[in-house]
N, C-alpha and C positions, 0 to 999 in steps of 0.2 A: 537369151541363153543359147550359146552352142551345141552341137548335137553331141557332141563327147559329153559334158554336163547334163545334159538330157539326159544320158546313160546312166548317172547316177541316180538320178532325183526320178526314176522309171519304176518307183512304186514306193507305196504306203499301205494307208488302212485295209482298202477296198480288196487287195487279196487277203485280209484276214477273211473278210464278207465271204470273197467268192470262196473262199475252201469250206466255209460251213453248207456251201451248196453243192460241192463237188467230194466232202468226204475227204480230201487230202487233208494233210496236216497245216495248217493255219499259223506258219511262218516264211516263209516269203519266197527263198528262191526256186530255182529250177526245179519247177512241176511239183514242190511244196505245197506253193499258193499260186491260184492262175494271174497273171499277167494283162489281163485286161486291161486299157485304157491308161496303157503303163503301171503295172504292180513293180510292187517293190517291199522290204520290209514294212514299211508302211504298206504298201503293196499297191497301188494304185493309189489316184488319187485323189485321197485324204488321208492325212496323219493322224495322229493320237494328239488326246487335248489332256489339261490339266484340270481336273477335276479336286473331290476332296480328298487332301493328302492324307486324312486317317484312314481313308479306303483303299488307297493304295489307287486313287482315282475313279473308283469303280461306282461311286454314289450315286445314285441318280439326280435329277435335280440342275446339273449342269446348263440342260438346255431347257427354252420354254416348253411348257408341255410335258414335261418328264414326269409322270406318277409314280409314286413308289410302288412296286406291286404287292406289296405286303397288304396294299388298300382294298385288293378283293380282286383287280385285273387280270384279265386269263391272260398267261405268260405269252401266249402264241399273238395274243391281238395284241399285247404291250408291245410284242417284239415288230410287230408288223409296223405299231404306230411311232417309233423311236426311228427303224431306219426311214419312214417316212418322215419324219423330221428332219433327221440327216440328210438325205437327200437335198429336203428343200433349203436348209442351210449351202448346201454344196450348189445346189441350183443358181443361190443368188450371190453364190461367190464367186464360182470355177467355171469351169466349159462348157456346156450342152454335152459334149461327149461323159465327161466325168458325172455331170445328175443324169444322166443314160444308165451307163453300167452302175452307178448305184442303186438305181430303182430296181435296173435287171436282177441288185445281190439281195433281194428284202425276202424271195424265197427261202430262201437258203437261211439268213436268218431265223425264220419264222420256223424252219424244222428243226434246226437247233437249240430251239427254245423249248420242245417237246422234250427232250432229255438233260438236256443243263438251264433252264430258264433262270437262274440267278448270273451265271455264267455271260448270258447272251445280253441281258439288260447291262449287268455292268457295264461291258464292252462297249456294247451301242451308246450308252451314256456318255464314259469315257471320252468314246471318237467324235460325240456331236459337240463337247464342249472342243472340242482344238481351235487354238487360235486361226483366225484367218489365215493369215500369211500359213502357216502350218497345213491348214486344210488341203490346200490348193496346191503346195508347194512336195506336195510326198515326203516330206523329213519330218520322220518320226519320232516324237520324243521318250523316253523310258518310261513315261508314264503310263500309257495304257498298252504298253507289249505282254508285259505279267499278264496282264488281263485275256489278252487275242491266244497265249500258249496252255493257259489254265484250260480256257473253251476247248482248243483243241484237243488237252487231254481227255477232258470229260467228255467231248462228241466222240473220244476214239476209245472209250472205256480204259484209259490211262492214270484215271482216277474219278472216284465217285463225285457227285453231283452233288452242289456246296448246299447245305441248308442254311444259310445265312451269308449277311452280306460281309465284305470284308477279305481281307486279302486270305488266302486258303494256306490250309498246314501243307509245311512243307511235305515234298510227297517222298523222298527220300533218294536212294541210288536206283536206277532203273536196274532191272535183272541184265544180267549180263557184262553190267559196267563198273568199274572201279573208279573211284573218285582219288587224285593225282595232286597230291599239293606241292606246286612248283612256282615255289614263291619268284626264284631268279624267273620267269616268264609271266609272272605279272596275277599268278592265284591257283584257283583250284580249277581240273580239269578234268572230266569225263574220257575214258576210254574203255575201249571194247577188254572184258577180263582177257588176262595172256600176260605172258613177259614182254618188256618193253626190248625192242632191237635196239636201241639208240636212247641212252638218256646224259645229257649235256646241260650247264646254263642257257643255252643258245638254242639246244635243238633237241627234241625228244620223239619219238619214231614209232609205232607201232605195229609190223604189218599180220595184218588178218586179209592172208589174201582171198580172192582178190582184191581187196582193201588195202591201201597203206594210206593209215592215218600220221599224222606232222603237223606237230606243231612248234613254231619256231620263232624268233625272233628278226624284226624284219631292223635293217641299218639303214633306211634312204628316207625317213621320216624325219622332213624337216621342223626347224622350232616355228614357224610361223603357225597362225590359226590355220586346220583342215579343210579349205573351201572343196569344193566340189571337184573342181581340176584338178587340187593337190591331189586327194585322195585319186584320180584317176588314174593321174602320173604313177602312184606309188603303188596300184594294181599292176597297172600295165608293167613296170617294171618288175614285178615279183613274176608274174606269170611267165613273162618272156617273149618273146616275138613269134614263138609257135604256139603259144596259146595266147593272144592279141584279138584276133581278128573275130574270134567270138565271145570275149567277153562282157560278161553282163556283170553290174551293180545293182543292187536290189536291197532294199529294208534297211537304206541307211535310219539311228536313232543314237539319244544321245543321252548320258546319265552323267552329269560335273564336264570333268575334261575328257571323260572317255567316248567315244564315238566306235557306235557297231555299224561295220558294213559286209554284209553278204557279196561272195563272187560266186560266181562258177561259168565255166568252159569248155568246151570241145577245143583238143589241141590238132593239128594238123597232122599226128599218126593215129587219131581216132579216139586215144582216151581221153577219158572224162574226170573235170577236178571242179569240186566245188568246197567250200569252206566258207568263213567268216575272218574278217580283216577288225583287229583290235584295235583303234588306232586312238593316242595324244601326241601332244605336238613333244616332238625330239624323240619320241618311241613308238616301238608298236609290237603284234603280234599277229602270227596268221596261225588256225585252226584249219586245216584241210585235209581231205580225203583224195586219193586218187586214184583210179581203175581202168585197165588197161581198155583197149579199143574191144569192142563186142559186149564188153563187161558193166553190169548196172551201178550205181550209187547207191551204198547204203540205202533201205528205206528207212532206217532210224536217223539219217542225216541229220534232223532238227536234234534228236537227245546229245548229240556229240555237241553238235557246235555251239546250242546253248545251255552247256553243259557248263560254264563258264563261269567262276562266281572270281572276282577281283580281291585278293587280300588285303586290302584297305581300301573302303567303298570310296568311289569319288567324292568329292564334295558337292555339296547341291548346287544349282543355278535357275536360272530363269526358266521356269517353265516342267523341272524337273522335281519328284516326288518321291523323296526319302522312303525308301518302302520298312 
């Protein structure tokens, strides 16, 4: 694989791991999730597995060794003994570096399991069951992401701590946000409350400055399958040639025909853009913020961009789980 492809495939699971060790939010890109050993929405690497689709993958059970903890296991040592599993899965699949930085994220686990331990086992279950190719490879499938953002909420008291297993009530609009149904761009959309500057089939605007949120419809998304390169191509040209040279892909995953890919950039007059790239084959969509040079990113970044619900769910495929 080339290094532009490399870019993409530059994280999975393992920044969900490391944000439960770090207190960041536990979705993937720019200083979201760390980076480690290449993150990525998947976030480093390993991806999400397929587990059982009534749980929304979150069962235990997946991998050898999985107990349930309803059995009487202290959530803190399940959590210890799950990514220790994981790991050694990843061990006897993937690199010496990737079972490194796994091991290094079984802290961070293990304290997350102190306030969401329903949360932390699903997840770990989840990621130990991913298929090989999957592990190894950073592409993350839609199956255990639900899983990595719930944890996040409940480590960031975004929502309470699940009493049972199962996919969790919805939590609703976040404060501050309005929910956007814009069917011509492909569903519903989170945005910061305010009047919209710009609302179009095409293109819909926000700005909360320093903020301006965009979200738009992208034209250079070809009909072929989204390998790795396409999807690069079609960053690099959204961005432009002065935001190129830093751009990163991160947490690609995949739900039917739709494919989620994280960017974000420093352009070369200093501001900073990061979003989420909607992408099937013949269409697509970008989600982005952008703020001038000196000026931070959203810290709600993750509530915007997966804020994203599709007006007619993709259809399932290999490896994917109807939630």
């Amino acid at each position: 694989m080339n290094r532009n492809a490399q870019v993409l495939l530059s994280a999975s699971v393992l920044a969900w791991t490391a944000a439960c060790g770090t207190g960041q939010p536990a979705a993937a890109p720019e200083g979201a999730a760390p980076e480690s050993a290449d993150s990525s929405a998947g976030d480093a690497p390993q991806p999400q597995g397929t587990t059982s689709s009534e749980t929304g993958g979150g069962e235990p059970g997946a991998a050898d060794g999985a107990t349930n903890s309803a059995q009487g296991e202290d959530p803190v040592a399940l959590a210890g003994r799950l990514c220790n599993v994981l790991c050694e899965e990843i061990k006897g699949a993937c690199t010496p570096r990737s079972a490194q930085f796994c091991q290094a994220s079984c802290p961070g686990w293990t304290e997350a399991a102190k306030a969401c331990p329903i949360e932390v086992e699903e997840a770990l279950t989840c990621q130990t069951g991913a298929d090989r190719f999957l592990l190894c490879s950073n592409v993350a499938t839609a199956t255990c992401a639900p899983l990595y953002r719930t944890l996040s909420e409940c480590r960031d008291g975004k929502r309470p701590p699940k009493t049972e297993k199962g996919p969790p009530p919805p939590s609703g609009v976040p404060a501050g946000y309005v929910r956007h149904t814009l069917p011509a761009l492909g569903g519903y959309f989170l945005l910061p409350e305010g009047p919209l500057d710009e609302a179009s089939e095409t293109r819909v605007v926000a700005n909360r400055p320093p903020h301006a949120y965009v979200i738009e419809r992208l034209s250079n998304v070809p009909q072929k399958p989204l390998s790795d390169m396409t999807v690069l191509q079609i960053a690099s040209a959204y961005v432009g040639n002065a935001c190129v040279p830093k751009l990163s892909l991160k947490g690609r995953f995949e739900k039917g025909n739709l494919t989620y890919v994280r960017f974000a950039t420093t352009c070369k007059d200093g501001s900073a853009w990061a979003g989420l790239f909607l992408l099937e084959p013949g269409q697509g969509v970008a989600a982005s913020v952008k703020v001038p040079a000196g000026k931070a990113l959203p810290a709600d970044l993750d509530t915007y961009i997966y804020g994203f619900e599709p007006t007619v769910a993709p259809p399932a495929r290999n490896n994917d789980v109807e939630e």
